[in-house]
VOBA-640448 format. One line per field, with one value per atom (N, C-alpha, C): atom name; y, z, x. Coordinates in nm, 4 decimals. Layout:
// residues N
name	(CA;...)
y	(Y;...)
z	(Z;...)
x	(X;...)
***
This chain:
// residues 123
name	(N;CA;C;N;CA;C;N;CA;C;N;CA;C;N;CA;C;N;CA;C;N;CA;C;N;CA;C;N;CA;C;N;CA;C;N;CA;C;N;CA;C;N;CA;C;N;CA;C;N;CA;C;N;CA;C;N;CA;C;N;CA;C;N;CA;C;N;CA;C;N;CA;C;N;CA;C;N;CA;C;N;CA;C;N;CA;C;N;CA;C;N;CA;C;N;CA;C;N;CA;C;N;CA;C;N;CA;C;N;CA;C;N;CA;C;N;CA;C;N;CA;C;N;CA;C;N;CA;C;N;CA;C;N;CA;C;N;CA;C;N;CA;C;N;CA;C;N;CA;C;N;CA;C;N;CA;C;N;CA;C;N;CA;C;N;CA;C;N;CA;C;N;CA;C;N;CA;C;N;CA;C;N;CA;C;N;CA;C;N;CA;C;N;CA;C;N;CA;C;N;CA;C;N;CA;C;N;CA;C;N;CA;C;N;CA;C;N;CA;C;N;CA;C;N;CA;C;N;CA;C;N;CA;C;N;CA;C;N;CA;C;N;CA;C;N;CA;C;N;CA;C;N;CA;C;N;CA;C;N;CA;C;N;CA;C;N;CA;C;N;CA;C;N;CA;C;N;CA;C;N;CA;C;N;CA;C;N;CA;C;N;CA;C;N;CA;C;N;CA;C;N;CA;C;N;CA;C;N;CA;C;N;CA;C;N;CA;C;N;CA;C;N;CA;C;N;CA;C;N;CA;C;N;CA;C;N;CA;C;N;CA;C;N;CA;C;N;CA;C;N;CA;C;N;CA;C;N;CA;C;N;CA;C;N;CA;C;N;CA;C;N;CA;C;N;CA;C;N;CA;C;N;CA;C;N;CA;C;N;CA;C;N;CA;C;N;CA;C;N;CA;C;N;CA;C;N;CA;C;N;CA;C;N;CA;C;N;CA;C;N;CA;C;N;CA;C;N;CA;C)
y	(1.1684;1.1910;1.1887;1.2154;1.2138;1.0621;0.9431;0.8358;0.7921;0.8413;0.8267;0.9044;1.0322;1.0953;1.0537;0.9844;0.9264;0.7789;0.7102;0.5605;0.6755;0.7445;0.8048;0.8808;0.9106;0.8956;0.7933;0.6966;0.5591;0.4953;0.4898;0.4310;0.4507;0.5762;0.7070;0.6564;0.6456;0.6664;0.7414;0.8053;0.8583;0.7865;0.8248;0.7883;0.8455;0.7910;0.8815;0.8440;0.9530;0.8807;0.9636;0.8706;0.9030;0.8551;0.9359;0.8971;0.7650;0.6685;0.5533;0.5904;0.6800;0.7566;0.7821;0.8855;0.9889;0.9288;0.8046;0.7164;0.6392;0.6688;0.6576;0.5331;0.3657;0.2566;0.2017;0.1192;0.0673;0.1767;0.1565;0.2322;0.1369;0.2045;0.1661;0.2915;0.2033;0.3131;0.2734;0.3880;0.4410;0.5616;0.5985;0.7237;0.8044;0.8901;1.0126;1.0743;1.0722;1.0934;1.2270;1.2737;1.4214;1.4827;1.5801;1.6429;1.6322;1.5097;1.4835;1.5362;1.5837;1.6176;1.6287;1.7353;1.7473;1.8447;1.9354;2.0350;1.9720;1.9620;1.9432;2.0293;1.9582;2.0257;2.1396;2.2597;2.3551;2.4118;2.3127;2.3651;2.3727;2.4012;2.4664;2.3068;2.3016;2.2438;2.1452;2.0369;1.9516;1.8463;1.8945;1.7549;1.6229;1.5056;1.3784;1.3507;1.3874;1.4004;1.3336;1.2345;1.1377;1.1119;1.0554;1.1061;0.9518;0.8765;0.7572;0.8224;0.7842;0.8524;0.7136;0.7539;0.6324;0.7293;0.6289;0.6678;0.6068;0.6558;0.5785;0.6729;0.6183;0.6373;0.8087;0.8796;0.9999;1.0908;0.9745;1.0418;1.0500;1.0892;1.0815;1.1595;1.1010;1.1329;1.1790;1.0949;1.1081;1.0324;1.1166;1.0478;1.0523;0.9896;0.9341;1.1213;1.2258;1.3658;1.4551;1.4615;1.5407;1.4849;1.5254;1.4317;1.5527;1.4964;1.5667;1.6103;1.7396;1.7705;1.6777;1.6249;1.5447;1.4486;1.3647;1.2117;1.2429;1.3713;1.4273;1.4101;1.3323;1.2960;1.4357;1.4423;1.5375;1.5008;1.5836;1.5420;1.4307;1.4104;1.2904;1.1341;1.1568;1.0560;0.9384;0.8240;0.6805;0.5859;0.5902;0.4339;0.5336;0.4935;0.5421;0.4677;0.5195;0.3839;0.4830;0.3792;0.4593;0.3792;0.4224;0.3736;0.4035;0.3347;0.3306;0.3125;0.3836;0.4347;0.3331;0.2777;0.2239;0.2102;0.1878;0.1976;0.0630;0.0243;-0.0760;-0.1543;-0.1417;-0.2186;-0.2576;-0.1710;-0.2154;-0.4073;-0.4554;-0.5566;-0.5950;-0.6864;-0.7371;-0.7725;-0.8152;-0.8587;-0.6991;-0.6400;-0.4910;-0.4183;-0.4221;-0.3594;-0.3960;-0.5371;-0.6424;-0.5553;-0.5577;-0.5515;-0.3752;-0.2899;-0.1530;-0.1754;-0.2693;-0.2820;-0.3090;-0.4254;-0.4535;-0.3528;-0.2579;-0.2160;-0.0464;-0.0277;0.0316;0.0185;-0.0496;-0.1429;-0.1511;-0.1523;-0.1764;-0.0707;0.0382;0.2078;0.2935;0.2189;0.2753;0.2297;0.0841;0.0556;0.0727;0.1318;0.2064;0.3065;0.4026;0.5680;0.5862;0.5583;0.5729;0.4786;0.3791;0.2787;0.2469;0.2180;0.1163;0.0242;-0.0533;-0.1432;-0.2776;-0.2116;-0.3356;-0.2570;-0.4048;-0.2560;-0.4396;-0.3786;-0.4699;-0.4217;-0.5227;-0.5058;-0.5506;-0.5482;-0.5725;-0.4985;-0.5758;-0.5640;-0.5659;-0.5116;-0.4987;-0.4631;-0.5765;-0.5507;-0.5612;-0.4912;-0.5646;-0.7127;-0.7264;-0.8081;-0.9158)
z	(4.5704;4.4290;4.3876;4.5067;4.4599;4.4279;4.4787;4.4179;4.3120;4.2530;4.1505;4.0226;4.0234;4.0001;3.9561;4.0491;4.0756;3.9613;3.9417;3.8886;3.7608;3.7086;3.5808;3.5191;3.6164;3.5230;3.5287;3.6078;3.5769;3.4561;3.4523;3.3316;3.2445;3.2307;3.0858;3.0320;3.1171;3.0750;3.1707;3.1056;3.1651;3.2890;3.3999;3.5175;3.5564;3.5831;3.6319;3.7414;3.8368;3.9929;4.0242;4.0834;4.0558;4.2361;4.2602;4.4104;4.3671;4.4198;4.4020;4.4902;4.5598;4.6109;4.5190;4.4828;4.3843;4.2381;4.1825;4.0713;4.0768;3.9788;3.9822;3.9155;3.9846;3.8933;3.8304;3.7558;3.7030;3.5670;3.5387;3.5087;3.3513;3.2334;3.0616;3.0331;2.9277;2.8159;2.7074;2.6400;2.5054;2.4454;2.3160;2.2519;2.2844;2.2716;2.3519;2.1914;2.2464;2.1654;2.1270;2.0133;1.9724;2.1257;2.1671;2.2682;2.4089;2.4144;2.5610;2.6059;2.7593;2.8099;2.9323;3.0493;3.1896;3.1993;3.3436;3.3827;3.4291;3.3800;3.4255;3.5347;3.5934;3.6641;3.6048;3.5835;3.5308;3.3945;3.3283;3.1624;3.1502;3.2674;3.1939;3.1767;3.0267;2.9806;2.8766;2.9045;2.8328;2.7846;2.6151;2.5248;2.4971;2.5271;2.5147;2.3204;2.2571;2.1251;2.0651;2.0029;1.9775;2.0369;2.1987;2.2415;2.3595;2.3930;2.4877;2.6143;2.6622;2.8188;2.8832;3.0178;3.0903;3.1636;3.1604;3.1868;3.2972;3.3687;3.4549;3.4128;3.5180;3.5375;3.4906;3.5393;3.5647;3.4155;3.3387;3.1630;3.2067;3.1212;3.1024;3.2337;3.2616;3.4073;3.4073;3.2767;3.2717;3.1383;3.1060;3.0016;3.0285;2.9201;2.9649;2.9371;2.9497;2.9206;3.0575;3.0814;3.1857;3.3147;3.3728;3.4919;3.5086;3.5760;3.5830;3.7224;3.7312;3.9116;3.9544;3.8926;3.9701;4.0498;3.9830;4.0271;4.1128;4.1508;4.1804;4.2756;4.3827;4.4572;4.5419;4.6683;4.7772;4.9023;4.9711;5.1404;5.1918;5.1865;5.2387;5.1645;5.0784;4.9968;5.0693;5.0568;5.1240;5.0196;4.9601;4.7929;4.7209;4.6304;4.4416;4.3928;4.2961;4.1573;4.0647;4.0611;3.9509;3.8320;3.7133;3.6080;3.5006;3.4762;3.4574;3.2100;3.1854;3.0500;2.9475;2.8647;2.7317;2.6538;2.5533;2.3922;2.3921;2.2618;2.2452;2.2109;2.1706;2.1343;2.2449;2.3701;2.4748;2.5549;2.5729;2.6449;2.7667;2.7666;2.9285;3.0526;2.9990;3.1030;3.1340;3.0136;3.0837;3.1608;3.1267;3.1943;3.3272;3.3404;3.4860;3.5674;3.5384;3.6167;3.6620;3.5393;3.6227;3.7314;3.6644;3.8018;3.9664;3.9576;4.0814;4.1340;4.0493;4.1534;4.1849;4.0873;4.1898;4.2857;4.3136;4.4488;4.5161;4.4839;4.6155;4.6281;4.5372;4.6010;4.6755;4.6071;4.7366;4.8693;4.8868;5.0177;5.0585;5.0014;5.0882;5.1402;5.0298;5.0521;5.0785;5.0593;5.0960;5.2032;5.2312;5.3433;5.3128;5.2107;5.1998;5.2040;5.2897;5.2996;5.2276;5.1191;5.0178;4.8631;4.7925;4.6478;4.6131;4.4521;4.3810;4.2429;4.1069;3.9962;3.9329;3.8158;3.6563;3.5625;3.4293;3.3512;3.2565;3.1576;3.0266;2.9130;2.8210;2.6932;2.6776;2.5800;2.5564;2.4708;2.4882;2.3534;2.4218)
x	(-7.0892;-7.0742;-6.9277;-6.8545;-6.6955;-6.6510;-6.7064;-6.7307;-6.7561;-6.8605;-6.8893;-6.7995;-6.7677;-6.6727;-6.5538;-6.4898;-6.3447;-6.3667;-6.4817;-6.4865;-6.5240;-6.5569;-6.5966;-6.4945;-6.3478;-6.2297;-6.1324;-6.1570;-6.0804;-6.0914;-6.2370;-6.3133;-6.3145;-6.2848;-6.3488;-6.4560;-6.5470;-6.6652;-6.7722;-6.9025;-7.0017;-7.0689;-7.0982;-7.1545;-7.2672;-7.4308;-7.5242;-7.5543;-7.5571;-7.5717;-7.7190;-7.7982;-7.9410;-7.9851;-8.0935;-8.1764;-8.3044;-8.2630;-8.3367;-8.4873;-8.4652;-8.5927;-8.6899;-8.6386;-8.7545;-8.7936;-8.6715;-8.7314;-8.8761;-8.9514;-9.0498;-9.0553;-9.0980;-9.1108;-9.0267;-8.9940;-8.9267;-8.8514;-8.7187;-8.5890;-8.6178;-8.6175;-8.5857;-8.5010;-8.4449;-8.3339;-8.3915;-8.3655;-8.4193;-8.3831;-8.3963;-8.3788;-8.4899;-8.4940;-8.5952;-8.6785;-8.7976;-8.8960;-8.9119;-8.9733;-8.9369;-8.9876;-8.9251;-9.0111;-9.0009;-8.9528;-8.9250;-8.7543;-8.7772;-8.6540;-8.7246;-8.6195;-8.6089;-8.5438;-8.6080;-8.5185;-8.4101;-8.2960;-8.1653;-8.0934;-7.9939;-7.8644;-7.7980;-7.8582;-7.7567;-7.7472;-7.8521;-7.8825;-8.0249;-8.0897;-8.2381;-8.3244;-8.4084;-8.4470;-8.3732;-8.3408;-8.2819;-8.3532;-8.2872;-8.4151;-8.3386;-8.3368;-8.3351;-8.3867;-8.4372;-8.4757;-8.3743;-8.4075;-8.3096;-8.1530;-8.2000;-8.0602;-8.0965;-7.9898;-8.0225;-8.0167;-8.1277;-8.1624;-8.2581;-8.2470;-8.3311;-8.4633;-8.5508;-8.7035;-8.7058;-8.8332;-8.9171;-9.0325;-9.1660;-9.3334;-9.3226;-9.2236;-9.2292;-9.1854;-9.0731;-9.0494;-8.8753;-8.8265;-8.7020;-8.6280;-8.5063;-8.4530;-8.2670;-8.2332;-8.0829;-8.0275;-7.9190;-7.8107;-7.6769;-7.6144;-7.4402;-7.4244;-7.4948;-7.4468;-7.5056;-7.5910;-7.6409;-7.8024;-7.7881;-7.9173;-8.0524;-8.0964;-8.2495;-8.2109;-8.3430;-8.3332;-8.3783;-8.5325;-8.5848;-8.5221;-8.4527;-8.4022;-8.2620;-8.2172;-8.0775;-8.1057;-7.9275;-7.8693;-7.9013;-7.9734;-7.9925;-7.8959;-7.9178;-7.8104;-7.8940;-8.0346;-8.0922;-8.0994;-8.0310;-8.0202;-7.9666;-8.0755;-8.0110;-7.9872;-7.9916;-8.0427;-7.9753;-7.9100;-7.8744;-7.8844;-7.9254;-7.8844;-7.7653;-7.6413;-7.4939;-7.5437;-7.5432;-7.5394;-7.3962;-7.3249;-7.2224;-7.2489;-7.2400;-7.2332;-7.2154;-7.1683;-7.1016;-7.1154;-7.0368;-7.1364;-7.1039;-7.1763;-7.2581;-7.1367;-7.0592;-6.9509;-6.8310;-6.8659;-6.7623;-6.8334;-6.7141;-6.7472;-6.7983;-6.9106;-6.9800;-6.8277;-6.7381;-6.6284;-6.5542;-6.5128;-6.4679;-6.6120;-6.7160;-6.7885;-6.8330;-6.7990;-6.8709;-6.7498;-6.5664;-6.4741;-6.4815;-6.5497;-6.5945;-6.6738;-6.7818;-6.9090;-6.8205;-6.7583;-6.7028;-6.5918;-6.5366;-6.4509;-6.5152;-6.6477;-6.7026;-6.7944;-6.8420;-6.8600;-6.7849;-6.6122;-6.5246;-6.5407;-6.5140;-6.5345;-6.6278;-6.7443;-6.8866;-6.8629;-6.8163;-6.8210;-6.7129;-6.5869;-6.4881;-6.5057;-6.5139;-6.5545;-6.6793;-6.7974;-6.9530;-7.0026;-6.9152;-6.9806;-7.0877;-7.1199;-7.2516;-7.2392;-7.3531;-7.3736;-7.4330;-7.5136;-7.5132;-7.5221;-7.5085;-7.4884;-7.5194;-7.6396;-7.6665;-7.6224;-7.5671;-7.5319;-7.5886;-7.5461;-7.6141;-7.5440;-7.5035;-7.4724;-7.5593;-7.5904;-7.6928;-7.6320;-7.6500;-7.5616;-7.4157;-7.3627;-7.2132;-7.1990;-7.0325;-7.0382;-6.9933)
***
């Protein structure tokens, strides 16, 4: 997580580092429906209620503000998925050159061995 950490003040932007384990199905973003939230990291019950958060099978999991227990990075954690933040107005080329150099950073400091990207959105 100190990885992730470290690329989330280079960037100044929000970072969610999530267990590709416990994600349930395929990963959407969206604004959060009246009602929906997650026991979070440290704040209880957290509502997503008009707020951009990413889903899977299981309901809302995380935002560019706080993460769920569920989907949280454990000591057995092998897979993450980092999702790296932006508003809508930041650019696909500044956001591709975050993507790659945190990738150089996972596989410096985390030694992983493979890391897949994607960019979504931007101008």
């Amino acid at each position: 997580m100190d990885t992730c950490n470290l690329c989330s003040l280079e960037f100044l932007l929000p970072i969610g580092l999530y267990d590709a384990e416990r994600i349930q199905g395929a990963v959407t973003v969206r604004l959060g429906a009246h009602g929906e939230g997650y026991d979070s990291l440290g704040k209880g019950f957290y509502s997503v209620t008009d707020r951009l958060a990413l889903f899977d099978a299981g309901g809302p999991f995380g935002n560019p503000t706080n993460d769920s227990r569920r989907t949280a990075i454990v000591d057995s954690t092998e897979r993450c998925l980092m999702v790296i933040f932006g508003p809508g107005s930041y650019s696909a080329a500044r956001m591709e050159a975050h993507v790659q150099a945190a990738d150089a950073r996972l596989r410096a400091f985390a030694h992983t061995t493979r890391v897949e990207t994607a960019v979504l959105g931007g101008l």
